[in-house]
KEVOGU-881840 format. One record per residue (C-alpha): z, x, y; residue in three letters. Coordinates in nm, 3 decimals. Example, Ala and Ser with C-alpha at 12.3 -4.5 7.8 and 13.67 -1.06 7.14 Angstrom:
# residues 2
{{0.780, 1.230, -0.450}, ALA}
{{0.714, 1.367, -0.106}, SER}
//
This chain:
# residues 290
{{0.000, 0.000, 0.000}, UNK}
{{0.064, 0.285, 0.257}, UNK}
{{-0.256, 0.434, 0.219}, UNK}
{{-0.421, 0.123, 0.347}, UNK}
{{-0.543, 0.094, 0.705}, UNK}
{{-0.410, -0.220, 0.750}, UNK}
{{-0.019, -0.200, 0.682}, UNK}
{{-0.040, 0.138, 0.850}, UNK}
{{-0.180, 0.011, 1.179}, UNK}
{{0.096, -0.261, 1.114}, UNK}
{{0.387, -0.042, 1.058}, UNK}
{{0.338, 0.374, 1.151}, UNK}
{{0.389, 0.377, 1.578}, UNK}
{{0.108, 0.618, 1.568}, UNK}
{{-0.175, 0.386, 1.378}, UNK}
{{-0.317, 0.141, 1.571}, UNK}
{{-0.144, 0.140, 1.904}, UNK}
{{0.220, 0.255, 2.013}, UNK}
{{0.459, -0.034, 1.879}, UNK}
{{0.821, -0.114, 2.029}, UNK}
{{0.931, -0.252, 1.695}, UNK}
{{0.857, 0.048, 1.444}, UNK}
{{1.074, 0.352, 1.459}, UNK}
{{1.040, 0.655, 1.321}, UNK}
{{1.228, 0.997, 1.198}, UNK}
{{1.093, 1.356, 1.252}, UNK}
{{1.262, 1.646, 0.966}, UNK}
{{1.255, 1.999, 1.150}, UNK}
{{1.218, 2.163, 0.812}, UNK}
{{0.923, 2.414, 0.905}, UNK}
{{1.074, 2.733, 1.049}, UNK}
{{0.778, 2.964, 1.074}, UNK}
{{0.421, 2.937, 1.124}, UNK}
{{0.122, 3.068, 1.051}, UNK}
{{-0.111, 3.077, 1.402}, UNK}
{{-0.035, 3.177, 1.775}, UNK}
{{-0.180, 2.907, 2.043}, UNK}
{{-0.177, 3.049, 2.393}, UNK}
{{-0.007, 2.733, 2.495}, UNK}
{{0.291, 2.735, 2.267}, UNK}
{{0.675, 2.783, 2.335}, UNK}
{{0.851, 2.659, 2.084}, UNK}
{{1.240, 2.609, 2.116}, UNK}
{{1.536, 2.515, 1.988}, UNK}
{{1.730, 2.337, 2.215}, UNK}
{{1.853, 2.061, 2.332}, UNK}
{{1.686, 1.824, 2.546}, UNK}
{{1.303, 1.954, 2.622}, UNK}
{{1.069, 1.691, 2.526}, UNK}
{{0.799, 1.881, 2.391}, UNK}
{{0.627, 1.887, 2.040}, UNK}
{{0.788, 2.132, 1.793}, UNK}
{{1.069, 2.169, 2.014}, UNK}
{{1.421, 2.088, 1.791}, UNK}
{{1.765, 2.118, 1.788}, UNK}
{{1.797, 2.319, 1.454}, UNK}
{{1.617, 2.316, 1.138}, UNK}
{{1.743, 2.180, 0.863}, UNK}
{{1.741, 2.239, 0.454}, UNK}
{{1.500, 1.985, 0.193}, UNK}
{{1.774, 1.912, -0.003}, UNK}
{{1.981, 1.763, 0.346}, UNK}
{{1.678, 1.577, 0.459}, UNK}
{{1.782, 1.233, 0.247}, UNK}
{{2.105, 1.248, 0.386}, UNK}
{{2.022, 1.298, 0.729}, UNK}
{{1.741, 1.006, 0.655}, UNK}
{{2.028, 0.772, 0.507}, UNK}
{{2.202, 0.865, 0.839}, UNK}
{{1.901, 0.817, 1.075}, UNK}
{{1.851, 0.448, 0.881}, UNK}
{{2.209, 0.316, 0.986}, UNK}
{{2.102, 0.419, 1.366}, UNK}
{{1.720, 0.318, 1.338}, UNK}
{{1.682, 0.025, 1.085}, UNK}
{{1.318, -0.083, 1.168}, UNK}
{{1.244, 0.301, 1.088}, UNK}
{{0.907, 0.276, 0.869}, UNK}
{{0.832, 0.667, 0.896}, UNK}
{{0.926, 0.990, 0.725}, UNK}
{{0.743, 1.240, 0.958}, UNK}
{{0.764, 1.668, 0.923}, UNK}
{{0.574, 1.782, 1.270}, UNK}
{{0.781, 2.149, 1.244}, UNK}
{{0.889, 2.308, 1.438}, UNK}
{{0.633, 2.562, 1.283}, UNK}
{{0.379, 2.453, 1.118}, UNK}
{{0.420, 2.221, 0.788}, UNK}
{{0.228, 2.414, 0.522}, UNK}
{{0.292, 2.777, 0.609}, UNK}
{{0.642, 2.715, 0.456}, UNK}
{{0.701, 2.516, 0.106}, UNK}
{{0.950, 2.334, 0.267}, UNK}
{{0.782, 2.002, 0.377}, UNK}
{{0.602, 1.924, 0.047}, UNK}
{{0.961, 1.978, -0.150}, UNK}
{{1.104, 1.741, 0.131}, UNK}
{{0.882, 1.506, 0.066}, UNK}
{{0.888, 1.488, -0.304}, UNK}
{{1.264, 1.415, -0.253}, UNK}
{{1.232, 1.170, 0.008}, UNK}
{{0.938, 0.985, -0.221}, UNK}
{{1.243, 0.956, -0.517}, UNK}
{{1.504, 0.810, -0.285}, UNK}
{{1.310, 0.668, -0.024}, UNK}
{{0.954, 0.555, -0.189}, UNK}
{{0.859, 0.237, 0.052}, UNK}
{{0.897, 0.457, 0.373}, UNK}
{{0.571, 0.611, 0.476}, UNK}
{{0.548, 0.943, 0.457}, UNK}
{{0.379, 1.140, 0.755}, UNK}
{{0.299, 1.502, 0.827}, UNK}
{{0.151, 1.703, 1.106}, UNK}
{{-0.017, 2.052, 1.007}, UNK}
{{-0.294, 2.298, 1.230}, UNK}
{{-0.498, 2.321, 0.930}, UNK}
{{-0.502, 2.707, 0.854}, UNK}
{{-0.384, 2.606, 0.481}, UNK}
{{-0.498, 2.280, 0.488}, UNK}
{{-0.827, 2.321, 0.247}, UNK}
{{-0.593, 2.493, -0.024}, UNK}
{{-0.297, 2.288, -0.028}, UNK}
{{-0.525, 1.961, -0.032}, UNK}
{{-0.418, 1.872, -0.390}, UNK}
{{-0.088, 1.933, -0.360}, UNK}
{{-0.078, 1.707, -0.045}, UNK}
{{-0.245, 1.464, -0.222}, UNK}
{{-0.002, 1.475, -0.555}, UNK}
{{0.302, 1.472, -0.269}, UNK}
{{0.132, 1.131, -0.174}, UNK}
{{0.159, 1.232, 0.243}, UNK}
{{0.014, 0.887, 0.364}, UNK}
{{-0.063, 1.030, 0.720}, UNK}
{{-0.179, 1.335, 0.820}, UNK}
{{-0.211, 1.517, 1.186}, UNK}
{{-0.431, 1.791, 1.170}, UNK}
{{-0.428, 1.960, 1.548}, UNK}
{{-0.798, 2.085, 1.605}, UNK}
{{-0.865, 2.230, 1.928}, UNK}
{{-1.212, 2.340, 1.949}, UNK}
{{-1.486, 2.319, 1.662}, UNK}
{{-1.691, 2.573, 1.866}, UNK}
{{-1.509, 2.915, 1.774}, UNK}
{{-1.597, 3.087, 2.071}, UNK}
{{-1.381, 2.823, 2.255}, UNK}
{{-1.091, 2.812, 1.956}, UNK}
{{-1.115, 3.181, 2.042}, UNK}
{{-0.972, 3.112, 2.384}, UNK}
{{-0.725, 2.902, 2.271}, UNK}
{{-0.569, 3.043, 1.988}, UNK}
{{-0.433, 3.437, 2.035}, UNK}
{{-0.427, 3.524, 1.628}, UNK}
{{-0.367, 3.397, 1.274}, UNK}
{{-0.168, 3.480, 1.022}, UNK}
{{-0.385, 3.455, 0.679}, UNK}
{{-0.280, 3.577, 0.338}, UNK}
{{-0.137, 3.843, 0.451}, UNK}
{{-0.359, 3.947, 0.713}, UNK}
{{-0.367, 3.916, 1.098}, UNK}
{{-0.706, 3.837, 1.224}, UNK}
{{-0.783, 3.744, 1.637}, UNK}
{{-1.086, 3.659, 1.831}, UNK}
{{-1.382, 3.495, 1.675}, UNK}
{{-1.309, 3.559, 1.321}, UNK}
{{-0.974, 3.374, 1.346}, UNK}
{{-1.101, 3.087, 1.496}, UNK}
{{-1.400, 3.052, 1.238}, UNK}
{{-1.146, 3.118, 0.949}, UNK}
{{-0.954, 2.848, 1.101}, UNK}
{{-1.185, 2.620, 1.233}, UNK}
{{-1.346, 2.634, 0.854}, UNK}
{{-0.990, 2.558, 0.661}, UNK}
{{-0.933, 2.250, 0.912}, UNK}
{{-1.250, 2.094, 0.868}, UNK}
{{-1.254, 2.151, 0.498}, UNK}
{{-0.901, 2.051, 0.420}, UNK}
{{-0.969, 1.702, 0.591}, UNK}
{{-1.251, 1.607, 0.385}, UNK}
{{-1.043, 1.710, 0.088}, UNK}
{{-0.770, 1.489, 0.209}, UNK}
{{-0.928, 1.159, 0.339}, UNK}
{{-1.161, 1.177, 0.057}, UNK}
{{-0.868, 1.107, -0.176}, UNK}
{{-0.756, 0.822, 0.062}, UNK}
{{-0.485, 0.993, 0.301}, UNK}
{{-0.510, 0.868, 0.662}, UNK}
{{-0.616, 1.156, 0.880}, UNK}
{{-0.546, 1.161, 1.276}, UNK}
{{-0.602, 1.415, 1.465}, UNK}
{{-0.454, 1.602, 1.752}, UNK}
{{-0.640, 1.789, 2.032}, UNK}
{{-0.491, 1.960, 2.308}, UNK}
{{-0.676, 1.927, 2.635}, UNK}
{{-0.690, 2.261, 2.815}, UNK}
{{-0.865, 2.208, 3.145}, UNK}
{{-1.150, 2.493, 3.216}, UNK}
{{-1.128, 2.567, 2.803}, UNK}
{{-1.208, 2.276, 2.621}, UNK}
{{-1.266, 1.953, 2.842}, UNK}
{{-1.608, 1.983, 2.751}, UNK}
{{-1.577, 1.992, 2.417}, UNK}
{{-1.423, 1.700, 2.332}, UNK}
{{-1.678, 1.530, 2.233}, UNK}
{{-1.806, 1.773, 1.967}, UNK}
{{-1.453, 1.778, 1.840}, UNK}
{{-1.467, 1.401, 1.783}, UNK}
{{-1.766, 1.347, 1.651}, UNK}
{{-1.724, 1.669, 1.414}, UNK}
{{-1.347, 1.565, 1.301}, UNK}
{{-1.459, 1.163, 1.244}, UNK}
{{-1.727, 1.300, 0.999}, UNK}
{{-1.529, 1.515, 0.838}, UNK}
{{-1.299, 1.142, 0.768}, UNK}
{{-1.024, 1.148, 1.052}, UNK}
{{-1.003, 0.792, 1.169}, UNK}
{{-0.790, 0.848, 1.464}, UNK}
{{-0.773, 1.089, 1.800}, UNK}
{{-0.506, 1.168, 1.988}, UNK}
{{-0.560, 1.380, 2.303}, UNK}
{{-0.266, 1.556, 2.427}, UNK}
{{-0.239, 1.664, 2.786}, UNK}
{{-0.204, 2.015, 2.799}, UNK}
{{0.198, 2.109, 2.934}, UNK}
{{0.126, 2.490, 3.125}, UNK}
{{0.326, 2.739, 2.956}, UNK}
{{0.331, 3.008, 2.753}, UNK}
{{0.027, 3.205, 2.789}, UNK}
{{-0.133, 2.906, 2.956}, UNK}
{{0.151, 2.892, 3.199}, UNK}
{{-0.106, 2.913, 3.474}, UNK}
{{-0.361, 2.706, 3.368}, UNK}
{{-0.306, 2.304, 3.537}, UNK}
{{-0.204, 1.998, 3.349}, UNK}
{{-0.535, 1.791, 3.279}, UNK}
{{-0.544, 1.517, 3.565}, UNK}
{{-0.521, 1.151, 3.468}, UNK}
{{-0.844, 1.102, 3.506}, UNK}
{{-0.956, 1.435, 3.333}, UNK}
{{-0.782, 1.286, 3.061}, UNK}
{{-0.941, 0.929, 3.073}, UNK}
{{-1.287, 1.049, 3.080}, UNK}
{{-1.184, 1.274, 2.780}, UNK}
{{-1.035, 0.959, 2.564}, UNK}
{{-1.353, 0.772, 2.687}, UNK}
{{-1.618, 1.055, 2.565}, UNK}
{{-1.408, 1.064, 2.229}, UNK}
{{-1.396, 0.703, 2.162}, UNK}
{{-1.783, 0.687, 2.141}, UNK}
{{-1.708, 0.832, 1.803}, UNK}
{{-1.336, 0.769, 1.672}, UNK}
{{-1.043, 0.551, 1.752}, UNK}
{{-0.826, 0.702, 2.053}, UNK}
{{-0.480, 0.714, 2.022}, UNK}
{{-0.373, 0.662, 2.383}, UNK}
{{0.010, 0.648, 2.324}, UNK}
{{0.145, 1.010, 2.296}, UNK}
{{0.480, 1.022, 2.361}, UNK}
{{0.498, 1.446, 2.322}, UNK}
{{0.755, 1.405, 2.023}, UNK}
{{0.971, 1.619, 1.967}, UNK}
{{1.044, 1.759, 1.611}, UNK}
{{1.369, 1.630, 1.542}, UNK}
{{1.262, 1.262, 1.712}, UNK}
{{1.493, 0.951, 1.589}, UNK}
{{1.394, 0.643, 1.706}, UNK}
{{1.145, 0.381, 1.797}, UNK}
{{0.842, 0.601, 2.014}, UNK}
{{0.892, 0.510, 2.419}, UNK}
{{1.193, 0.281, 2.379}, UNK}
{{1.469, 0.541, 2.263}, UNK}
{{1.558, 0.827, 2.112}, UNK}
{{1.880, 0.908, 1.863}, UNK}
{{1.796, 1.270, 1.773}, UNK}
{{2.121, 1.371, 1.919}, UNK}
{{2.331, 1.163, 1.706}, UNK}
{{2.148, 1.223, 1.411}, UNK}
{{2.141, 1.631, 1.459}, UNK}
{{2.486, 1.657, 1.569}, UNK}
{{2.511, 2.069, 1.604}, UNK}
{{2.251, 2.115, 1.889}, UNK}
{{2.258, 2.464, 2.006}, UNK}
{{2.082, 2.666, 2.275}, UNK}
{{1.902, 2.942, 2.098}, UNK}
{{1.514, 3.001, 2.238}, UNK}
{{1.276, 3.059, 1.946}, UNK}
{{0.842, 3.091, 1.965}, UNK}
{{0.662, 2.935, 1.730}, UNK}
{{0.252, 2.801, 1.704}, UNK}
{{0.193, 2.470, 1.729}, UNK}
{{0.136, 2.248, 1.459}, UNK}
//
């Protein structure tokens, strides 16, 4: 039933519109990761709302008791997400999370958010986890502008930059979705908008990412930091003409609430994090987004 468009535009926030009723619970479970985007800074702290950001990371054998927890705060929750703080697949420690939470939890719908590096060769394994939604974030599917965007990967071993990275990567991403949606997993994916780098891509990504089988687009707003610290925040109407070249091919996601990775609640309406992840602690850490 969760892999079906329907119930998932009915009850995952992030399908089919932004919904006031549905909540939703992010596991930071993902320490490390595996690719360095110029616009990264990942934390752990307390209160930045910013993807990957969290206020510690926590074990897969705590995550059903922190979800039985979460449920007594949020009990519309419909969601299981992993969005990091690194990234979800550079680490075994999403997929074993989820193959508890499937055991103890199995009508919640399970949701992950990955850049794709590993994507193509952990396919089956996401499959046989039975993720019902996947983010994939895919910046550029031109690698001389992924080259821009993205500083190095990490690879088997190997650190590889420039052009070679972003052709390793862009390849992995594109592959691993049409692994995954083939099988029936929901794919979305996530593009940051980096004014003067990729605004005028976005409608190659689209096009490229809906035939590969995503069904939705999000299109994140760039926040200037990091290594892009200097580069603006895309207007509001940069971004509307982006979301209106993309949806000429794919579904826009127009909701984006910049989640955090340890996110409790219902998206836009509130947030329990806090209560749920009771030991915040103010300790900067770096890590790629995911």
């Amino acid at each position: 039933m969760a892999n079906d468009l329907n119930y998932l535009q009915r009850e995952h926030p992030c399908f089919g519109g932004c919904k006031n009723n549905k909540g939703r619970m992010h596991l930071p479970v993902s320490p490390s990761c595996n690719i360095e985007c110029r616009f990264c800074d990942r934390r752990i702290n307390e209160d930045a709302q910013v993807p990957g950001n969290t206020s510690k990371v926590i074990l897969p054998e705590e995550a059903c008791g922190y979800i039985r927890k979460a449920l007594e705060y949020v009990p519309e929750m419909t969601v299981v997400g992993i969005a990091g703080p690194g990234d979800t697949l550079a680490t075994p420690f999403a997929l074993d999370t989820f193959r508890l939470v499937k055991k103890e939890f199995p009508n919640l719908i399970r949701c992950m958010s990955t850049n794709g590096l590993l994507l193509s060769e952990k396919a089956d394994e996401i499959i046989d986890v039975g993720i019902d939604t996947l983010t994939v974030t895919v910046n550029a599917v031109d690698p001389d502008i992924e080259a821009l965007i993205n500083a190095r990967i990490f690879y088997h071993g190997k650190t590889y930059r420039g052009r070679e990275a972003a052709e390793i990567l862009i390849h992995n991403q594109l592959e691993g979705i049409q692994k995954v949606a083939s099988a029936g997993t929901m794919v979305k994916v996530n593009t940051v908008l980096c004014p003067g780098i990729n605004d005028q891509h976005i409608e190659e990504v689209a096009a490229t990412v809906r035939e590969a089988g995503a069904i939705i687009y999000n299109i994140i707003p760039l926040i200037p930091q990091n290594g892009f610290k200097d580069i603006p925040a895309p207007s509001p109407k940069l971004l509307a003409l982006a979301q209106e070249q993309a949806g000429v091919f794919i579904n826009v996601f127009k909701h984006c609430a910049h989640c955090r990775a340890d996110a409790v609640g219902v998206p836009g309406v509130y947030d329990v994090g806090a209560q749920i992840y009771m030991d915040r602690i103010r300790v900067k850490e770096t890590f790629s987004h995911g």
